[in-house]
N, C-alpha and C positions, 0 to 999 in steps of 0.2 A: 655346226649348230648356228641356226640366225638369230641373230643379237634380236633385242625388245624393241630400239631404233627402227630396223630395217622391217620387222613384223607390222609396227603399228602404219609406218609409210606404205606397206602393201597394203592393207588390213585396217582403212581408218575405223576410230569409233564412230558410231551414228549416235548423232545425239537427237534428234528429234525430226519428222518428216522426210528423212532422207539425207537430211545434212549430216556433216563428219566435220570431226576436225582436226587441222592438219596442223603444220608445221607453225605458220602463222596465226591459225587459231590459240596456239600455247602459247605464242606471245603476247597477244590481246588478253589472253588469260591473266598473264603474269602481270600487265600494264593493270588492268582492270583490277587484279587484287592489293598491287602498290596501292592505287587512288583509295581504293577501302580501305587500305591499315592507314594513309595517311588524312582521310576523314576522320577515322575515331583519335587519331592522336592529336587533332584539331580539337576536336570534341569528345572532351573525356566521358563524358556523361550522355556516350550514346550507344547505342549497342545493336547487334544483328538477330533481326526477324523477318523470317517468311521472304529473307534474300531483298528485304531491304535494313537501309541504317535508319534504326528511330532515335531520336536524341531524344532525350531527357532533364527535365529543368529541373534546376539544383533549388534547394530549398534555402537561399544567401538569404539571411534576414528573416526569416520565420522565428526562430529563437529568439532573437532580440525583437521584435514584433509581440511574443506573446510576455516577455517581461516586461516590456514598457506598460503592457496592459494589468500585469499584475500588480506592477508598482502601483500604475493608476488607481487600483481601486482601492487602496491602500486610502486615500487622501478624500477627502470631502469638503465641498463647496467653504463653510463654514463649520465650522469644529464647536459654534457656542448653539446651534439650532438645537433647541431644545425636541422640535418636533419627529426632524429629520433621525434623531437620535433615538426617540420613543420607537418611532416607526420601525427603523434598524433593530433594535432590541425584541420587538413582537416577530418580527421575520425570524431572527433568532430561535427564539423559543419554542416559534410554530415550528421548525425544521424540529429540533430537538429538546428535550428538557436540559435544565441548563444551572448550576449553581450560580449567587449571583456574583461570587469570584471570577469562575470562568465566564460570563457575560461580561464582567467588568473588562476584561483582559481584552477579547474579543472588542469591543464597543471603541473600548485607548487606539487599537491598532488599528481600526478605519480610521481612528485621524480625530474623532470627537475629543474636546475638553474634556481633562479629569473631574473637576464641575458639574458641568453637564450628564457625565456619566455617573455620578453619585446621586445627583436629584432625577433623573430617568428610572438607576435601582430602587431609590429609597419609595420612588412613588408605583413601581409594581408592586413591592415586598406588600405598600398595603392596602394592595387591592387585591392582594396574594396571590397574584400572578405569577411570584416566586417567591417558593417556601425552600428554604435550604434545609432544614430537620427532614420533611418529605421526601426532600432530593437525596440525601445522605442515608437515610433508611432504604430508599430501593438499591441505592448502590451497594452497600452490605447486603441486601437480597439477594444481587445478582451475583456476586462475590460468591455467596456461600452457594449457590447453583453454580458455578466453577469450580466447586469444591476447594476456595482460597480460604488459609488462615490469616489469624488476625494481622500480622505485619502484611502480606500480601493485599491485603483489602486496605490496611492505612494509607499505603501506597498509591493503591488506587482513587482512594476518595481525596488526597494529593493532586494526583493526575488530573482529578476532574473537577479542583479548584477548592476543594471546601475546605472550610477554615479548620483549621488544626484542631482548634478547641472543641467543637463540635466533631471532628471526625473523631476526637478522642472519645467523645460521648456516647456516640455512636455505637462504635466498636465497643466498647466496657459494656454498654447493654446489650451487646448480642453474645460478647463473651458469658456473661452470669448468666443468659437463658441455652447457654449451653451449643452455639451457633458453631463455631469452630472444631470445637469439637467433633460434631457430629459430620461434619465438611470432610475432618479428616481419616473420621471411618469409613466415612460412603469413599475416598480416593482409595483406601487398604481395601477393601473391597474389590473395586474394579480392578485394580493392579493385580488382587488375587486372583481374578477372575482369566485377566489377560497373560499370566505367568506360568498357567496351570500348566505343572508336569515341567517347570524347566527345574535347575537347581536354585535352593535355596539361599542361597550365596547371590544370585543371578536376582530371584524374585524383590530381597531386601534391598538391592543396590536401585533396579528400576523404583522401589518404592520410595526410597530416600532423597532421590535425583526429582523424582515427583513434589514429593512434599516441601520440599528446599525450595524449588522452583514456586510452587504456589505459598511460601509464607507460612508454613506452621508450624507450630511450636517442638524443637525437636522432641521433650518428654512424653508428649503426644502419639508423634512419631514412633518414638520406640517402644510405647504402653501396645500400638495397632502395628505393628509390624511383629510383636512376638506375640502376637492371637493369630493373627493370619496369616501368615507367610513362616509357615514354618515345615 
């Protein structure tokens, strides 16, 4: 039988208009693929396309480029400009509504005087450019269109700066008109809805994992889990 050697030296490949290659073709091969693995080990960050090497530029200093810039705007000219601070505050607002806890917080950490940042609030509050009672009422809106109970929405109106006293206030009159409550029916509801036909074992557990998670009252809980989920 004749060895693959002596076949392919009868029998070159043709690789393209007539040409073959031979014995010293493999070796220019082999040289030529050296110089390639020893380019990319040169250059880590290049790679084989279309049978050439493209390199590729590392991204050294893009991360710290983009925190120097974040730190940057952290900091402002002057921290007692009264203007620069107003100005800051309406950009604020216009983006979002905004209690004036959470502005105040916002406004400190650009860099503005405590100061400054009390007489910039004190002078939208009265020109009522910020009303925190209106702020705090749609936030318990939205709350109960989440279907959150009362510790869930405290939390929330927490999170979005407004003073305790008044989120207390808040909440207490949504509870008497009956707001959580009815948050927590419309959740036994849907959970009924999404539960339909598993066990009931199964139905109360998603409902409870639900209601925990959004804040409501467990006695609540178990009044609407033994109407619906049964």
């Amino acid at each position: 039988m004749i060895s693959a050697e002596a076949f392919l030296q009868h029998n070159p490949v043709v690789l393209q208009d007539g040409e073959s290659q031979g014995p010293q073709d493999d070796r220019l091969s082999y040289v030529e693929a050296g110089e390639s693995r020893s380019r990319c080990e040169e250059h880590p960050h290049a790679f084989k396309r279309g049978g050439r090497t493209t390199r590729v530029k590392a991204n050294k200093g893009k991360t710290s480029l983009w925190n120097s810039r974040s730190a940057g705007s952290a900091t402002v000219e002057n921290p007692d400009d009264g203007d620069a601070c107003r100005e800051a505050a309406l950009r604020l607002l216009d983006a979002a509504p905004r209690s004036s806890g959470a502005l105040r917080d916002r406004l400190i950490g650009k860099g503005y005087a405590e100061h400054t940042v009390d007489g910039v609030i004190d002078r939208l509050i009265a020109v009522h450019l910020i009303n925190d009672l209106d702020y705090a009422q749609s936030v318990v809106r939205i709350c109960a269109n989440r279907m959150m109970g009362r510790r869930g929405t405290m939390m929330e109106l927490a999170r979005k700066g407004v003073d305790h006293a008044l989120a207390t206030q808040v909440a207490d009159e949504a509870e008497r008109n009956g707001v959580f409550e009815e948050a927590a029916w419309e959740l036994g509801r849907r959970v009924a809805h999404k539960t339909e036909g598993l066990e009931r074992q199964v139905r109360q557990r998603r409902f409870w994992s639900a209601g925990g998670r959004k804040g409501h009252n467990p006695a609540t809980l178990r009044e609407v889990a033994e109407a619906l989920l049964v």
